[in-house]
N, C-alpha and C positions, 0 to 999 in steps of 0.2 A: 372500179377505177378510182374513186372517191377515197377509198382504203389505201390503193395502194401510193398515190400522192402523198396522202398524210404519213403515208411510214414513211416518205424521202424526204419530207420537211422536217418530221421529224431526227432523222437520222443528220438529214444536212445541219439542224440548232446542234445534236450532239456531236458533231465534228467540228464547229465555232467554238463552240464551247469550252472542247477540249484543246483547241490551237489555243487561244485564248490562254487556261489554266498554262499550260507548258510552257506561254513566251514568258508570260510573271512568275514562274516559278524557276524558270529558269536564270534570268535575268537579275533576281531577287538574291538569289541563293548565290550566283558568280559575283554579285556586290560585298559580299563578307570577303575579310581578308585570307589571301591564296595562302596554305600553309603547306611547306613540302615536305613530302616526308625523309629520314636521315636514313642516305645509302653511301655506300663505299664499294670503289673498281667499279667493276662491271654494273653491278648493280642500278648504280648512280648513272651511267650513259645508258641502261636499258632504259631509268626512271624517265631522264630528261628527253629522251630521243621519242616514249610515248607521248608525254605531256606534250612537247610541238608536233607531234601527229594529231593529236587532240584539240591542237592548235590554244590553249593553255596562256600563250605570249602573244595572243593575236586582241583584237577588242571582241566585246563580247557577242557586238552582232556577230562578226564573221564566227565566233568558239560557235554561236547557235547555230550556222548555217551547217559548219563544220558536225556536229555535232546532229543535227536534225538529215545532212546527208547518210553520214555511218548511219545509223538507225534503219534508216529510208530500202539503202543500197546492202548493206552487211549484218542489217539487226545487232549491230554494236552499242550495247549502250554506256560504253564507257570503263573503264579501270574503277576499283578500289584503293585507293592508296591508304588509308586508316584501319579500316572493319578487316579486310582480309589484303595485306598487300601484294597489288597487282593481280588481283584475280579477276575473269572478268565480270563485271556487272548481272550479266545475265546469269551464270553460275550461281552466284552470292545469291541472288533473288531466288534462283529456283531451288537454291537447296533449305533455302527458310522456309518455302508455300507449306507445303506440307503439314507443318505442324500449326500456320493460321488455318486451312481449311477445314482442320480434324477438327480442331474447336470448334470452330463456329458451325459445321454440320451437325455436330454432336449436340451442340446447343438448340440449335434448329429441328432434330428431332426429340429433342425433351421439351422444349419449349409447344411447337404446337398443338400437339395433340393434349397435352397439359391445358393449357389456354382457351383452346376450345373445346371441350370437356367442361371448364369450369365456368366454363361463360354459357354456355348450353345448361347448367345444371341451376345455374343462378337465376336465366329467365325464367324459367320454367317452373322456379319455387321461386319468385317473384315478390316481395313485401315479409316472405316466411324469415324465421329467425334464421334458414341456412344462403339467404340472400344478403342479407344483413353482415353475416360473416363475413359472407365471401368480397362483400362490398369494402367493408373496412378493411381484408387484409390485402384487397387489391390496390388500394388508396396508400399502403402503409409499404407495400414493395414497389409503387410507381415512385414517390415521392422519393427515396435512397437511392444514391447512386450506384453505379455496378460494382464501382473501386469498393464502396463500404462493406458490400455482401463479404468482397474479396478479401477482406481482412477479416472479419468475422466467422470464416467459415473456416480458413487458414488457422487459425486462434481456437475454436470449438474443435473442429474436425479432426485438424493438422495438428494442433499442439497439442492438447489437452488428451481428446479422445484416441488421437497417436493411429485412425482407420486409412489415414493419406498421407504422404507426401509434403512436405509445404513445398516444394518447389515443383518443375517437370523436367529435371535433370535425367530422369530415367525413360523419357518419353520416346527417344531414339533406344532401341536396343543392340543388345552387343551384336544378335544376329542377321542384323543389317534391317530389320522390319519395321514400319510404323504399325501394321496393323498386330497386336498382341496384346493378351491382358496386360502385360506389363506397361504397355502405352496407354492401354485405355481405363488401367487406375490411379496413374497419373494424371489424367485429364478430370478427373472428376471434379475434382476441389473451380479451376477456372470454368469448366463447364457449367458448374452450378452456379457460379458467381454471374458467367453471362445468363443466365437463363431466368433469373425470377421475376426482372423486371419486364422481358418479353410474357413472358407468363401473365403476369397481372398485366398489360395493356394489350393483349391479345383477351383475355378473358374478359377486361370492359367492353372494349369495341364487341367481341361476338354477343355479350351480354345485352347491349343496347340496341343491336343489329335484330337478332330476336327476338325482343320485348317488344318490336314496333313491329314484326313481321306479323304475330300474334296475337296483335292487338287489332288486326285488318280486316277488311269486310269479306276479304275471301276467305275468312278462316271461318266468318261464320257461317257462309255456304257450305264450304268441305264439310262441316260438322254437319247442316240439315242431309246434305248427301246422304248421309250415315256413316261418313271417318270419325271414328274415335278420335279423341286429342293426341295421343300418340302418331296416330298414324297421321294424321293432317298435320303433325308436328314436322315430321321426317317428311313426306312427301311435299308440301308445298313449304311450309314457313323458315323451312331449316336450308331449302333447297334458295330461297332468294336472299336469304340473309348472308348466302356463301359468296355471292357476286362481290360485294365491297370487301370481304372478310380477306378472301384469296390474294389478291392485290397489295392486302396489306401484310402480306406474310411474307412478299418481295420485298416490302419493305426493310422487314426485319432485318434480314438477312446483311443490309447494309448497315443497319444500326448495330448491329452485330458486330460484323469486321471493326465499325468506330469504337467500339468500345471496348473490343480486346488488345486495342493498344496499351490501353493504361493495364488491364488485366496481364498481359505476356511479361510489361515490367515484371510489377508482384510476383508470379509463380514463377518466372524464370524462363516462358515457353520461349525456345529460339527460332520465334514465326518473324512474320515481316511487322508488325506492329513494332516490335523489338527494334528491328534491324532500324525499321523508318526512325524513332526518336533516337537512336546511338547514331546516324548518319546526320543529325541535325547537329546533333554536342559536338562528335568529331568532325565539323565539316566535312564531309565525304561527299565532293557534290553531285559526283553520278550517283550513286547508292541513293541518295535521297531525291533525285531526279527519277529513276526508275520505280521505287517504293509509291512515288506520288503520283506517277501515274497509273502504277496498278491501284491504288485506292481509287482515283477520279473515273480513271473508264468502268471499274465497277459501280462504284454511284448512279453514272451516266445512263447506262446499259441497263440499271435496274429501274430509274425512271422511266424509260422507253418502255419497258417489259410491261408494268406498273399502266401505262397509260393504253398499249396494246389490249392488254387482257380484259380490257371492261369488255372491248367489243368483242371479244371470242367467247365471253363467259355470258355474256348475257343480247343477244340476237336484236335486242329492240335499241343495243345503243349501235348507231352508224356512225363510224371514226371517217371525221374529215368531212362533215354534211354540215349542212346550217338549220 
């Protein structure tokens, strides 16, 4: 009962939260100057006859109420007048996901098993000169930013070595598919650029998560037992060190989506990172109203998940106990 309280509290902070982000962001964004777009005949009375459906010429409480109804009642989130004119909102958004989720899954399977592999390998040769390495070159990819991989790889990879792509103009194929090699060697170049720095702080965290598992009084039981260090490695030390590890692999996942905005720039990818900073420059205010809240409900969603899992992963923490 205690559990299932805590997940309504928490659900209820994440629904504050989110009303909260959408009234400022809302309200924020309709204070920049209205810019309309040039139509002619028909065109121009379809434009205007939407815009005061939208209610557009009303104040900005009522555009919100107006606005927060369609959504509510019709899943409306608004017209395009800039990025695609007159299409609706919802369209525009769903035809960009696709190419944010390839990435960042993509990324997400390169990154963790990488990361904990190398963190795993670095406790365990622990003060050795292969910890050492792994120490500095994980210090040396947390430190640079995702943008700088992403020129660098672009420049080596892309230019130079001529094995990729500089952009992901070729990401969508002609024969209507996302999933093809042809999509998925274009992603290479942004994939990798997201993935080093999840690498190196996925590889610290499990590195130090370890080191202290191993260093425990029950490891030196499991050994008198008669486990070899291997096997007291894998069955207890690797087995608790996974409780924090896992949680923070939801993390990722959001730092991930934040950082392929600036990355979809550079490569070209036409995901919603893209779409979110071209609906800020063109004023677009629904497009950047619905882009912002598919970024925040994912953040939101993944903080919850993040706070849920301790207690499913590990039995002795009770969620919502004193």
């Amino acid at each position: 009962m205690a559990k299932f309280i805590y997940i309504l509290k928490r659900l209820g902070a994440m629904l504050l939260t989110l009303i909260v982000i959408y009234v400022m962001s809302f309200v924020l964004i309709k204070l920049l100057p209205v810019e309309k777009s040039i139509g002619q005949g028909n065109a121009a009375r379809i434009e205007e006859a939407r815009r005061e459906a939208l209610g557009y010429n009303k104040p900005i409480m009522e555009q919100l109420w107006i606005y927060t109804k369609n959504i509510l009642t019709k899943w409306d989130w608004g017209t395009s007048w800039k990025i695609d004119y007159m299409a609706d909102v919802g369209d525009v958004i769903a035809s960009r996901l696709p190419p944010t989720m390839l990435i960042n899954v993509y990324s997400l399977l390169f990154s963790i098993p990488m990361g904990v592999m190398l963190g795993i390998f670095a406790a365990i040769k622990k003060n050795r000169w292969q910890d050492q390495v792994i120490s500095v070159l994980i210090m040396l990819f947390i430190s640079v930013p995702s943008y700088v991989y992403a020129f660098l790889v672009q420049y080596i990879l892309g230019f130079k070595a001529g094995w990729f792509p500089l952009v992901t103009s070729s990401l969508y194929d002609a024969g209507g598919s996302w999933f093809s090699w042809t999509m998925f060697h274009s992603m290479v170049l942004p994939v990798l650029s997201l993935s080093f720095g999840d690498i190196a702080g996925l590889a610290r965290f499990t590195r130090a998560e370890l080191t202290e598992q191993l260093s425990s009084d029950y490891m030196l039981l499991a050994r008198t037992k008669g486990l070899t260090r291997s096997q007291a490695t894998v069955r207890h030390a690797l087995k608790n060190a996974m409780v924090p590890i896992l949680p923070s692999i939801i993390s990722m996942f959001v730092g991930v989506i934040g950082g392929s905005l600036i990355i979809e720039q550079i490569f070209g990818v036409p995901g919603i990172g893209a779409l979110f900073l071209k609906s800020i420059n063109l004023k677009d205010y629904d497009v950047f109203m619905a882009s912002s809240m598919f970024y925040t409900v994912i953040g939101l969603a993944a903080n919850i998940l993040i706070d849920l899992s301790y207690g499913f992963l590990d039995p002795r923490i009770r969620m919502g106990e004193r």
